[in-house]
N, C-alpha and C positions, 0 to 999 in steps of 0.2 A: 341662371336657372330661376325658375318662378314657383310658386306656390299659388294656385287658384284655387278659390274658397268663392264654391256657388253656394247661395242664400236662393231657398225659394220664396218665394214672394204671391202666388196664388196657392185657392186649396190643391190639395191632393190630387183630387181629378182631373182641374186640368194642366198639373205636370204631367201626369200618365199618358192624357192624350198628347203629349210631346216628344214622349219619352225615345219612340221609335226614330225619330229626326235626328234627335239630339244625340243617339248611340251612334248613329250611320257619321254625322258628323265628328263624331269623338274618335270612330274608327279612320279615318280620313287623315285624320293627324298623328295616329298611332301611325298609319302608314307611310306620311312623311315623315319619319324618327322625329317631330315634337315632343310626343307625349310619353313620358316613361311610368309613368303610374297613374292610376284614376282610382274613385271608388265613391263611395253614400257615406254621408254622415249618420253617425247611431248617438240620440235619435235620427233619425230621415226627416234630416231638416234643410237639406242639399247634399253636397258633395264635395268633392276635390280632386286637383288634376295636378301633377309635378310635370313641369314641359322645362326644354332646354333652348337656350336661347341666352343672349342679352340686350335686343332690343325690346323694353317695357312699349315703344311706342306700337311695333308690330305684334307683342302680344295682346297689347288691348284693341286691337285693328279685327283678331283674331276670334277673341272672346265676345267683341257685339255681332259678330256672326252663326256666334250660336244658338241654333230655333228657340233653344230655353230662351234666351236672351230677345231673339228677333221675335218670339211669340209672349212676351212680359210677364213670362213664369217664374223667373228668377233672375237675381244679378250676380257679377263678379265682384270679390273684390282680388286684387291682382298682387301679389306677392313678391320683390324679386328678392332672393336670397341667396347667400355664398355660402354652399357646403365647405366646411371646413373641418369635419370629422365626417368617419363612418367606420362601421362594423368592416371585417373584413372581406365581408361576403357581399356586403354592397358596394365599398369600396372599387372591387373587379367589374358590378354590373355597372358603377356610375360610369369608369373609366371607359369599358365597352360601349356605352354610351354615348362617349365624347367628354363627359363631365370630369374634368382633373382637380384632382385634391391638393393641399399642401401636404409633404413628406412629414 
């Protein structure tokens, strides 16, 4: 599993003019079970994306394909992590997911 933490890196404007790309693309991976959560940083200083996987090499294959990325609005940094707790209610969605915990 991964943790992606987008950093933008131009102004405001032109992420926005990106922005439509870069959802179409984010949908895309929602659609191939990747990505299990996404959302903006508060402040709106990027974002984040929880993707399932454990190839780091085909995640970052992934991530310089994204328009934020391929248009040099922003970068990844790439996260892999091993859940090894959860609430009970995410626990069901990670497992639904494919994502298995330790008992």
């Amino acid at each position: 599993m991964f943790l992606l933490i987008v950093t933008y890196t131009a102004p405001q404007a032109e992420v926005e003019a990106v922005l439509a790309t870069h959802l179409a693309w984010v949908a895309d991976h929602y659609d191939d079970g990747t990505f299990l959560v996404s959302g903006r940083q508060n402040p709106r200083t990027g974002g984040f994306i929880i993707a399932k996987g454990d190839d780091r090499a085909a995640i970052e294959r992934m991530v310089a394909t994204d328009p934020f990325v391929t248009e040099g609005v922003a970068t990844y940094t790439v996260l892999q992590v091993e859940p090894t707790r959860a609430a009970a209610e995410w626990r069901t969605a990670l497992a639904d997911a494919g994502v298995q915990l330790p008992n």
